[in-house]
TORPAKOL-653849 format. One record per atom (N, C-alpha, C, O): atom name; x negated, y negated, z. Coordinates in Angstrom, 2 decimals. Layout:
TORPAKOL-653849
PT figu       u       v       w
PT   CA       X       Y       Z
...
END
This chain:
TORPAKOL-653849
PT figu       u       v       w
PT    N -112.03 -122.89  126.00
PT   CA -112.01 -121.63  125.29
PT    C -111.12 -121.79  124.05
PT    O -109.99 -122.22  124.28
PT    N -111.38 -121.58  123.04
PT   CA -111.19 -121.65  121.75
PT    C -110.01 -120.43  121.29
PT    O -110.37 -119.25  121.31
PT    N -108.92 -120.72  120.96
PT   CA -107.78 -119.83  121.26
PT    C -108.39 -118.61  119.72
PT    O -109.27 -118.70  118.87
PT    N -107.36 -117.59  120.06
PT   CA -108.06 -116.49  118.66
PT    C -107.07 -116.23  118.02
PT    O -106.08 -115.78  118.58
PT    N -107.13 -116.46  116.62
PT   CA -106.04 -116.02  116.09
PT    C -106.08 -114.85  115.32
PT    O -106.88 -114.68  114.40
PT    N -104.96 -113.74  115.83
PT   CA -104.85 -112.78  115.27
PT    C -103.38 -112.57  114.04
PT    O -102.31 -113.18  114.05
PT    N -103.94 -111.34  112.95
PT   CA -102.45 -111.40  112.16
PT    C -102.05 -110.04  112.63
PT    O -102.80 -109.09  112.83
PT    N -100.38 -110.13  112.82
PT   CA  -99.63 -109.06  112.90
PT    C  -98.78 -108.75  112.02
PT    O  -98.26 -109.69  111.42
PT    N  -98.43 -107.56  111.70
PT   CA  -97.47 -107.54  110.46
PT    C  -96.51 -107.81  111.27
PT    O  -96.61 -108.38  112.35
PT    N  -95.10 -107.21  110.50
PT   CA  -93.69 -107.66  110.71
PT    C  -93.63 -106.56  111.48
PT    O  -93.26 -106.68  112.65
PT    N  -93.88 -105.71  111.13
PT   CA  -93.64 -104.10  112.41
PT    C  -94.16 -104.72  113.66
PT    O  -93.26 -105.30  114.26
PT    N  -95.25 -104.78  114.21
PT   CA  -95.83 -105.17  115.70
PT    C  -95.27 -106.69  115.64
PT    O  -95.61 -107.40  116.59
PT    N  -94.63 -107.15  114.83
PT   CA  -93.81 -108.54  115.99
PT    C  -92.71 -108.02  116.26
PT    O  -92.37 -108.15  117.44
PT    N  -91.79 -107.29  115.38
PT   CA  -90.53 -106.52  115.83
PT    C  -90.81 -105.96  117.12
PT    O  -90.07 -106.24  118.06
PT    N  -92.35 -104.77  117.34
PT   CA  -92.23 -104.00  118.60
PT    C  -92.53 -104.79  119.61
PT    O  -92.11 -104.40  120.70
PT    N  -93.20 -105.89  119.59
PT   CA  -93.32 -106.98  120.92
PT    C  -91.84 -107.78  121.01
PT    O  -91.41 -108.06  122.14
PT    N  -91.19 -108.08  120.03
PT   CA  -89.81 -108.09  120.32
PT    C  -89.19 -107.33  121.21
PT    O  -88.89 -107.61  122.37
PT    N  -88.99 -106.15  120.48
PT   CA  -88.38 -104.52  121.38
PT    C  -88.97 -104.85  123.14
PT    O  -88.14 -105.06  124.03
PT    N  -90.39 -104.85  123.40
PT   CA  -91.03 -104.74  124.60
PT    C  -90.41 -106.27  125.05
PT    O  -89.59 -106.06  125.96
PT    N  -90.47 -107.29  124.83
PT   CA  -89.76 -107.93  125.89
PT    C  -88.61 -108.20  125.77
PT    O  -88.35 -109.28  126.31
PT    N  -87.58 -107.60  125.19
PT   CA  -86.15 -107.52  125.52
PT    C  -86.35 -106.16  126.48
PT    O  -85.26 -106.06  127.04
PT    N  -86.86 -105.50  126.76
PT   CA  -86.96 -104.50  127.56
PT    C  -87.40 -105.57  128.87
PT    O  -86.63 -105.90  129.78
PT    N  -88.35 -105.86  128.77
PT   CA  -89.00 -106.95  130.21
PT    C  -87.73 -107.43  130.76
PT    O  -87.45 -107.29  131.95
PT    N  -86.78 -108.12  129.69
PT   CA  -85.66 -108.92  130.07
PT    C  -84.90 -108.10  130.89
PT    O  -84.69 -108.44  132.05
PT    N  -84.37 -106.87  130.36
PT   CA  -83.25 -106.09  130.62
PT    C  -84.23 -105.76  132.67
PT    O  -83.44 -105.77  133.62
PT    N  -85.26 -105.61  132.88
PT   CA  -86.35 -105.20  134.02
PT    C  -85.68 -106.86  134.82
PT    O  -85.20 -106.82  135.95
PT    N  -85.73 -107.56  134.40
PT   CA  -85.79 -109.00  134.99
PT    C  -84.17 -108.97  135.54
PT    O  -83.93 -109.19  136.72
PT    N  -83.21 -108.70  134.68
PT   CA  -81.81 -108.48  134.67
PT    C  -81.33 -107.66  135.78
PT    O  -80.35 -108.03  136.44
PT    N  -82.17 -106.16  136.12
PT   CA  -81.98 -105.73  137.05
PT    C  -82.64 -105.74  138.31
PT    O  -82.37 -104.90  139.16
PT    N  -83.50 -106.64  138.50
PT   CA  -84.72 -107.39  139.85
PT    C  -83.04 -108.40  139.78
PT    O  -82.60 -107.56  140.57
PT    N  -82.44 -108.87  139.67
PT   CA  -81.36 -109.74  139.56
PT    C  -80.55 -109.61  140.63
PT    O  -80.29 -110.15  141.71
PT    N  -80.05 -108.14  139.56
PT   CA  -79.01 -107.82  140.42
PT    C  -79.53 -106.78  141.83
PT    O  -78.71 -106.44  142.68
PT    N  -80.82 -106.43  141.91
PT   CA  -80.91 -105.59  142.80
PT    C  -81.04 -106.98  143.86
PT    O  -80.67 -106.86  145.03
PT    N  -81.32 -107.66  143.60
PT   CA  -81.61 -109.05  144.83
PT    C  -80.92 -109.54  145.05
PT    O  -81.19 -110.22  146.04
PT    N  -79.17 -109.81  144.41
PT   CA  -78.35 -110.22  145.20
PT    C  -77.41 -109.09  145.64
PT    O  -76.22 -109.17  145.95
PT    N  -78.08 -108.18  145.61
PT   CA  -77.38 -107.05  145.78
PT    C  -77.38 -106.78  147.66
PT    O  -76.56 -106.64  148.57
PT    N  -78.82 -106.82  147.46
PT   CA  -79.91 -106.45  148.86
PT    C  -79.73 -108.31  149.77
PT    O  -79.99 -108.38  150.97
PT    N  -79.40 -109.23  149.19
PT   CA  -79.60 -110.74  149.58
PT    C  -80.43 -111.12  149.75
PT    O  -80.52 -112.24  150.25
PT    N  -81.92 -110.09  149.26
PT   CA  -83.08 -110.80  149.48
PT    C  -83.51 -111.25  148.34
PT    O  -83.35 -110.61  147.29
PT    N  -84.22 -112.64  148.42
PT   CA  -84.80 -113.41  147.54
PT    C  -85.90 -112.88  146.43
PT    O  -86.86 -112.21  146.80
PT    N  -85.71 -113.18  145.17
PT   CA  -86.78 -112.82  144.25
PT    C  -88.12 -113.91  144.76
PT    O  -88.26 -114.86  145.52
PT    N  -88.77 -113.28  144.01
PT   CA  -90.35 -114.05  144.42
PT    C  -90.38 -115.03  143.81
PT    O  -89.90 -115.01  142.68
PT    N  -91.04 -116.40  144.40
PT   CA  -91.31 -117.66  144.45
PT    C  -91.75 -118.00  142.37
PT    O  -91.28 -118.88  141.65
PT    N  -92.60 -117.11  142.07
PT   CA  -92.78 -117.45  140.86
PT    C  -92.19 -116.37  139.38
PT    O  -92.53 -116.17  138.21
PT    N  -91.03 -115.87  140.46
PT   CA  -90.25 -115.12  139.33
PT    C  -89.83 -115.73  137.95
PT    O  -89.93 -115.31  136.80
PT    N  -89.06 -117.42  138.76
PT   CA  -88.41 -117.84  137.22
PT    C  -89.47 -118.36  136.19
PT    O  -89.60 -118.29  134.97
PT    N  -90.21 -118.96  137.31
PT   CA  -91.91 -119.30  135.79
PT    C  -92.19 -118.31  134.87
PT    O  -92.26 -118.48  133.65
PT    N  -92.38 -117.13  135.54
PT   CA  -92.29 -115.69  134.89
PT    C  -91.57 -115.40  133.97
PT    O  -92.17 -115.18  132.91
PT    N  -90.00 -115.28  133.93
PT   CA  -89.02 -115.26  133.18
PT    C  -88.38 -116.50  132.20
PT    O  -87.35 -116.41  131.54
PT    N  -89.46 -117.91  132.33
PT   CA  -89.15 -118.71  131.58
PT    C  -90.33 -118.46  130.23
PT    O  -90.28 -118.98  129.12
PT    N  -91.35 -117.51  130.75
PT   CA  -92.27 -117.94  129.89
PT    C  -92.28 -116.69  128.57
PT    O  -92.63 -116.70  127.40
PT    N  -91.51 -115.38  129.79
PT   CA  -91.53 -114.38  128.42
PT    C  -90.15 -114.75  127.74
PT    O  -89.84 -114.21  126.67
PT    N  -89.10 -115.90  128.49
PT   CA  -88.27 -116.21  126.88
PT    C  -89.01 -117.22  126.08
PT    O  -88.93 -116.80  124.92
PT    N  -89.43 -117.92  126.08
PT   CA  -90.40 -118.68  125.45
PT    C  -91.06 -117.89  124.63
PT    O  -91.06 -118.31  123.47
PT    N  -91.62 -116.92  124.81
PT   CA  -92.57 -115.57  124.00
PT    C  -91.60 -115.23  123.17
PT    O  -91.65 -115.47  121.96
PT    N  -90.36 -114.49  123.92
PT   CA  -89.85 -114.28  122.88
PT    C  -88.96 -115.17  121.74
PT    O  -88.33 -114.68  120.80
PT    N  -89.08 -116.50  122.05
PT   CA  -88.03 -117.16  120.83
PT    C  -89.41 -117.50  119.81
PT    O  -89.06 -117.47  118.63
PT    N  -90.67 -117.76  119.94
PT   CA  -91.15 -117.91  119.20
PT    C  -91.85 -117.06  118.15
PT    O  -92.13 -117.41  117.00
PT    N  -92.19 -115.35  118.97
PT   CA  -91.91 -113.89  118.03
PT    C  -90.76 -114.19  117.27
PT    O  -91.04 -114.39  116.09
PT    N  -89.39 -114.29  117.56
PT   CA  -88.63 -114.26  116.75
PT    C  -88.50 -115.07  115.78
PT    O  -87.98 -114.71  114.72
PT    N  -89.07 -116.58  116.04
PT   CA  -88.69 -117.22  114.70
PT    C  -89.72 -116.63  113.60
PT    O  -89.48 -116.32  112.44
PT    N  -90.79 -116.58  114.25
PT   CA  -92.28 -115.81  113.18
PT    C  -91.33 -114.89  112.57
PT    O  -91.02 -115.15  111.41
PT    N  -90.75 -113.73  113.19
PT   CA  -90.41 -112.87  112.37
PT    C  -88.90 -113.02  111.76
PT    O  -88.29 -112.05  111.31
PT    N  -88.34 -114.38  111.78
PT   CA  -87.27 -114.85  111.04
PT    C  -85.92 -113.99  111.26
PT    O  -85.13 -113.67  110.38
PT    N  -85.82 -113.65  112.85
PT   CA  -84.55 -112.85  113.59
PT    C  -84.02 -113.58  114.45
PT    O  -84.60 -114.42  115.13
PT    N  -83.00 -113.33  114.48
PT   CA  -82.37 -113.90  115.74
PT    C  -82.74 -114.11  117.09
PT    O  -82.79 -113.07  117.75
PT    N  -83.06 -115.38  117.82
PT   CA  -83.54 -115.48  119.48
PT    C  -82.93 -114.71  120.12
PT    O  -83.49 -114.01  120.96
PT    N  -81.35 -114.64  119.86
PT   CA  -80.55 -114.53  120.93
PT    C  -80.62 -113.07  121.70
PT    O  -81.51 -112.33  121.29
PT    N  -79.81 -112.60  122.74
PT   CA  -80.17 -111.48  123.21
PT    C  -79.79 -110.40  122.77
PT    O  -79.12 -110.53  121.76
PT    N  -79.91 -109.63  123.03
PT   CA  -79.76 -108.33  121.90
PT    C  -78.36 -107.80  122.50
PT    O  -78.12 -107.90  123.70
PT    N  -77.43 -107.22  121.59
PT   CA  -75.86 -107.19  121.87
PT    C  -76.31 -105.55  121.96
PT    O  -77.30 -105.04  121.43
PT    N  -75.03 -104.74  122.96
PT   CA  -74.71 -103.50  122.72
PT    C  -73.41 -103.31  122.41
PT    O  -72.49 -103.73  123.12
PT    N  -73.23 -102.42  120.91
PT   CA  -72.61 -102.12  120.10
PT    C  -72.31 -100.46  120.62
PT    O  -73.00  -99.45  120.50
PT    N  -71.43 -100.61  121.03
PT   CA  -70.54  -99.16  121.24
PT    C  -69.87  -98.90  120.05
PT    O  -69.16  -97.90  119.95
END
């Protein structure tokens, strides 16, 4: 299958940015609710969570921002 290439502006790579630092922050708390509870995350969690950082470092270089994780500024 012949991959498709689509163009996005800079707005919809920013908001797929936004959406998986949100995924992350979801992943962050499956974390802590599991060593919370001592039960184990699922077998193909970290494949999961290796692949949407992967997604996201390469959105970010496209859109020429920072990989790193997003800071909160009080």
């Amino acid at each position: 299958m012949a991959p498709y290439l689509v163009q996005l502006t800079e707005k919809e790579i920013k908001m797929l940015l936004v959406a998986i630092r949100q995924v992350d922050h979801t992943f962050a708390i499956a974390e802590a609710q599991s060593a919370a509870s001592g039960e184990q995350l699922a077998e193909e969690y970290d494949g999961v969570r290796e692949a949407y950082e992967e997604l996201h470092r390469k959105l970010a270089a496209v859109a020429g921002t920072d990989a790193g994780k997003p800071r909160i500024v009080k």
